[in-house]
N, C-alpha and C positions, 0 to 999 in steps of 0.2 A: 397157091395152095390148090393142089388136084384132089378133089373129089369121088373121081371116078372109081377109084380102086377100094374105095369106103362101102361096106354093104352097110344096107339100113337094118339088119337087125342082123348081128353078131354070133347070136343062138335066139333060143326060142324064152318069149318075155320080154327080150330088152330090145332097143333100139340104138341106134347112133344119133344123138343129135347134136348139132353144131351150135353154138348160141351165136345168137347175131345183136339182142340186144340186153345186156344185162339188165337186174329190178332196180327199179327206182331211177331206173334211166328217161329223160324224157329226149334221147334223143336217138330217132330213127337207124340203125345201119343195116344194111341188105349186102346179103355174101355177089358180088358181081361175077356170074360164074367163067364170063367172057374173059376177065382178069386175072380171076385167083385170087383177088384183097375182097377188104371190109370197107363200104362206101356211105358216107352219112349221109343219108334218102332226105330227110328233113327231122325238123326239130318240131314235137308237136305245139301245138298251142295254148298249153292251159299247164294247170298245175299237176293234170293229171300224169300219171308213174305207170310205166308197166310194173304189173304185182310179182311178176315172176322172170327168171330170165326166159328169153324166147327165142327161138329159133326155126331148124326145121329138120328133117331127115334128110338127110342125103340121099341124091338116087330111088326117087320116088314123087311122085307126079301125080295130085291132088287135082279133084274136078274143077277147083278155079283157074288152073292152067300153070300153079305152080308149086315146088316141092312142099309136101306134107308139112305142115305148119306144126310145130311142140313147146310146150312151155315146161318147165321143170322148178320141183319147191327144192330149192336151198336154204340153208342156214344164213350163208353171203354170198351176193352175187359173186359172180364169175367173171369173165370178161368178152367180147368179142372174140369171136373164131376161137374158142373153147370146144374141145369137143368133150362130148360127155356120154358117156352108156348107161343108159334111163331106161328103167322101169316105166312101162307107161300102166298109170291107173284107172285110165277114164278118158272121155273128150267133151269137149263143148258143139255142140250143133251150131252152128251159125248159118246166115245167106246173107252178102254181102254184095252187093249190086245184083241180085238173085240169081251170082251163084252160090252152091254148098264150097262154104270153108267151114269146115270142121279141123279144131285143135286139140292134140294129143294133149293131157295134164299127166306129169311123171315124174319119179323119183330117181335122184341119181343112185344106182349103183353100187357108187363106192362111197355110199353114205352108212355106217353101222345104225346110225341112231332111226336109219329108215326104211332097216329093213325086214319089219315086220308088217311097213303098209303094201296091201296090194290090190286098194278101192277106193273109190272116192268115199265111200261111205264112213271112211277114218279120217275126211278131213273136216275141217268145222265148217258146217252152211254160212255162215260171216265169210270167211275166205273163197268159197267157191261163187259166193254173188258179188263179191270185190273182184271177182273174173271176171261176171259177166257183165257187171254193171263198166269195168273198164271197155269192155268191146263193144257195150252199146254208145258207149261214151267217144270213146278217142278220135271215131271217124266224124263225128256231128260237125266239128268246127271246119269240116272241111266239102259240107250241105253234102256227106253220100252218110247211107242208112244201111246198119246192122240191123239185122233181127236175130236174137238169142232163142231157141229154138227150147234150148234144157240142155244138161248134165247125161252123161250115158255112162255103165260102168264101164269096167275092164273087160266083161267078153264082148260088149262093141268093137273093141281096137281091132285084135286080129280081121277080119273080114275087110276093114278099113286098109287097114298097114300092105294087107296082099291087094288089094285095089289097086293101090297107091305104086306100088311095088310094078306089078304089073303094066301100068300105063305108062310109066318110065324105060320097059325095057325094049 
């Protein structure tokens, strides 16, 4: 699967995101760009789910040193190597071995029933802290430490997205 010729954002608003690991999956995969497949990284250790599926932008280069990390609300997961054109509504601040990983949260697209949200602030506080409480969560059993920083809306993204964009090309 080539990448290259995918832009990370289609028009202005939306993004390209790939999924890499469906919700309620407890089991790792990461796009191997060296290959072109989907490779199962590991399988976490607890009962914890990712809440959403997650992935990343394509062709775009995040201060951790890899592609822009995005999560996306579905109705049902999707599957690996999914591509999707998401609405991005928001991110999560994060520092994860102190660097900034920050994740896009977004709507797909070609969702009708979703396409009146275009902020976090339409989503329930139950669901945006079952985000964070999963990232403060999922790395512990593995002794490395998140810090959740807070929720940003949607005119964070763009300045983000062109960062990202930028450091890639």
């Amino acid at each position: 699967m080539d990448l290259s010729c995918l832009s990370p954002s289609p028009s202005s608003g939306l993004i390209n995101l790939l999924v890499e690991i469906p919700a309620g999956s407890r089991n790792k995969y990461r796009y191997s760009h060296s290959t072109g497949v989907m490779v199962l990284d590991r399988v976490l250790h607890s009962s914890i789910r990712y809440p959403f599926d997650y992935g990343f932008v394509p062709n775009t280069l995040a201060p951790d040193g890899a592609p822009l990390d995005a999560m996306v609300i579905m109705a049902e997961p999707t599957f690996a190597g999914c591509l999707i054109r998401a609405r991005p509504i928001g991110l999560i601040d994060l520092k994860e071995d102190n660097l900034d990983d920050a994740k896009l949260l977004c709507v797909p697209d070609a969702d009708p029933g979703q396409r009146d949200i275009n902020s976090i602030r339409q989503i329930a506080p139950s669901q945006l802290e079952e985000v964070a409480e999963f990232f403060r969560t999922y790395r512990s059993f593995e002794g490395r430490r998140v810090a959740v920083s807070g929720w940003r809306d949607a005119g964070a993204v763009p300045a983000l997205l062109y960062q990202c964009i930028q450091a890639a090309s």
